[in-house]
LUMKOL-956799 format. One line per field, with one value per residue (C-alpha): residue number from 0; residue in three letters; x, y, z. Coordinates in pm, 1 decimal. Each point is the difference from the previous one (the first is absolute). Last residue first. Example, Ala and Ser with C-alpha at 12.3 -4.5 7.8 and 13.67 -1.06 7.14 Angstrom:
n = 1 0;
res = ser ala;
u = 1367.0 -137.0;
v = -106.0 -344.0;
w = 714.0 66.0;
***
This chain:
n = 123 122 121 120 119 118 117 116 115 114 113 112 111 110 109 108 107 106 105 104 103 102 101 100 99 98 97 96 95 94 93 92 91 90 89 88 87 86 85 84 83 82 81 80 79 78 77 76 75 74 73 72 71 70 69 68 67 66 65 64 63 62 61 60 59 58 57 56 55 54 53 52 51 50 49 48 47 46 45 44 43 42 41 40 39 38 37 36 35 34 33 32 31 30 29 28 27 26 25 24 23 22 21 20 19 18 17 16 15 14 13 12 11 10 9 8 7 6 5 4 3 2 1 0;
res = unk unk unk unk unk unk unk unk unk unk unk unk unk unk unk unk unk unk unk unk unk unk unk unk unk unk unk unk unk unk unk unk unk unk unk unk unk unk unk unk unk unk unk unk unk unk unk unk unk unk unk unk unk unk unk unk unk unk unk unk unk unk unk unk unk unk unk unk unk unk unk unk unk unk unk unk unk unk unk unk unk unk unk unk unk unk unk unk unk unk unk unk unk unk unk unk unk unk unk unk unk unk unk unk unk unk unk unk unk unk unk unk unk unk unk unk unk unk unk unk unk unk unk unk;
u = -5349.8 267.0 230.6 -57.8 162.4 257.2 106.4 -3.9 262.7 216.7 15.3 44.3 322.4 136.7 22.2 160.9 354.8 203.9 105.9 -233.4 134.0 -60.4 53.1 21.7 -113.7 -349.5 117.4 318.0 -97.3 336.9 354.5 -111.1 -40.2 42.7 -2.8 -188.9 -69.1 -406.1 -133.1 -225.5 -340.1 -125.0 -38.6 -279.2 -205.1 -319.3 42.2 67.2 -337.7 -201.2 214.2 -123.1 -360.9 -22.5 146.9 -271.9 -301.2 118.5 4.0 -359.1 -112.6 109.0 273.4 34.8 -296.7 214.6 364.5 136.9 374.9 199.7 240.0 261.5 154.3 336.2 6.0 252.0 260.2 318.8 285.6 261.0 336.0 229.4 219.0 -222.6 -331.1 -181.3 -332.0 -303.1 -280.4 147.6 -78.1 -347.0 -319.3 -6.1 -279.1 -222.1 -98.2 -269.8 98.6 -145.3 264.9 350.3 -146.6 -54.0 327.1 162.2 -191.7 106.5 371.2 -31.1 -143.2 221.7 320.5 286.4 238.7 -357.5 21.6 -275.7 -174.5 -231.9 -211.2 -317.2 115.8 247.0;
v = 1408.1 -118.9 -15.2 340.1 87.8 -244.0 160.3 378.0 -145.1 -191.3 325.2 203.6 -240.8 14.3 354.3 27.0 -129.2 223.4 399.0 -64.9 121.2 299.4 169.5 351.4 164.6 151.0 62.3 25.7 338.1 122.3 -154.4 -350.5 -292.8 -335.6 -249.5 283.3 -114.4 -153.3 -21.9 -292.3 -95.4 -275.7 207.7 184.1 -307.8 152.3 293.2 -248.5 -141.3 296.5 128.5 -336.1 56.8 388.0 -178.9 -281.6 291.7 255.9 -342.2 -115.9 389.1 -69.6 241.2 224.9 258.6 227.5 -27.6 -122.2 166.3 -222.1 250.7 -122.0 247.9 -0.5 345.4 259.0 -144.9 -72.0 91.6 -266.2 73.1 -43.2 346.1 182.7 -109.8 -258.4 54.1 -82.6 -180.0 -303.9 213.4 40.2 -61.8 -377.1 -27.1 -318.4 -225.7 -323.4 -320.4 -191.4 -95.7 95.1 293.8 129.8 -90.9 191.5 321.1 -40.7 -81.3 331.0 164.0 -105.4 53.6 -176.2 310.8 125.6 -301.5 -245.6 -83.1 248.5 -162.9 167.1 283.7 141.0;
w = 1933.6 131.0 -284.8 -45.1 330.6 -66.6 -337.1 204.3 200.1 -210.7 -238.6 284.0 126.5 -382.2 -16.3 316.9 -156.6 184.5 -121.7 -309.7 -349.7 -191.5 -359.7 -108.4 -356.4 246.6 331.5 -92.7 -267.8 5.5 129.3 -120.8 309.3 -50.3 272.1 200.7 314.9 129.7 331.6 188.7 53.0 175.5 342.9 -198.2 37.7 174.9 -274.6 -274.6 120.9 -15.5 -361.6 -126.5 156.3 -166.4 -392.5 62.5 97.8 -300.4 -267.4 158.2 -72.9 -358.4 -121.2 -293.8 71.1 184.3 -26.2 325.9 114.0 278.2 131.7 210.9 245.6 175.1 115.9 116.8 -258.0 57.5 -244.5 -1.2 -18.2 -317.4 33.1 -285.0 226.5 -109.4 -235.8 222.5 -141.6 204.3 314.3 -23.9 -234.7 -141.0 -219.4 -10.1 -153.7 115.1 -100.6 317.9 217.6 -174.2 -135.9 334.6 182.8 -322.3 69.1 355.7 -94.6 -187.8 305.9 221.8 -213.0 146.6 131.1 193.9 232.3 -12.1 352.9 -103.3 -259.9 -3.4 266.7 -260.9;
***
């Protein structure tokens, strides 16, 4: 919630986190918070107490180089946090949305982080 807290909880923050993060280096992640919510019976959203985003590493899978890219990409999607925006349902099953469902962008922020994090690498 702190991460990206300038999102509303009605657009996901940690889902458009996990998104903001595979967007930038290809890293998944698992949304943990209100979109794992079922609705209540009258249609209203169920909020979560925490937006979380859990990033799990299997030992002896990844290179040390891979652990220090994926830490700077979540370092500069941290000073760029502003970048991100939320997600809506554009199709969204009575059971299991968080895993049948499907999501848009509330604005087209995608694009700006993409232009971003291309300049950065541009640079260097």
């Amino acid at each position: 919630m702190k991460f990206v807290d300038h999102i509303s909880q009605n657009q996901y923050p940690a889902g458009a986190l996990a998104a903001a993060l595979y967007i930038v280096c290809g890293v998944l992640g698992m949304e943990r918070g209100t979109m794992s919510e079922q609705r209540e019976e009258n249609g209203n959203e169920t909020f979560s107490n925490m937006e979380l985003l859990r990033l799990a590493m299997p030992r002896r899978v990844f290179t040390l180089s891979q652990v220090k890219y994926a830490v700077d990409r979540i370092g500069w999607l941290y000073e760029n946090h502003k970048l991100i925006g939320g997600l809506k349902f554009v199709d969204e099953p009575k059971i299991l949305r968080f895993f049948f469902g499907r999501l848009g962008t509330v604005s087209d922020w995608q694009s700006q982080l993409v232009n971003s994090s291309v300049r950065i690498l541009e640079t260097v």
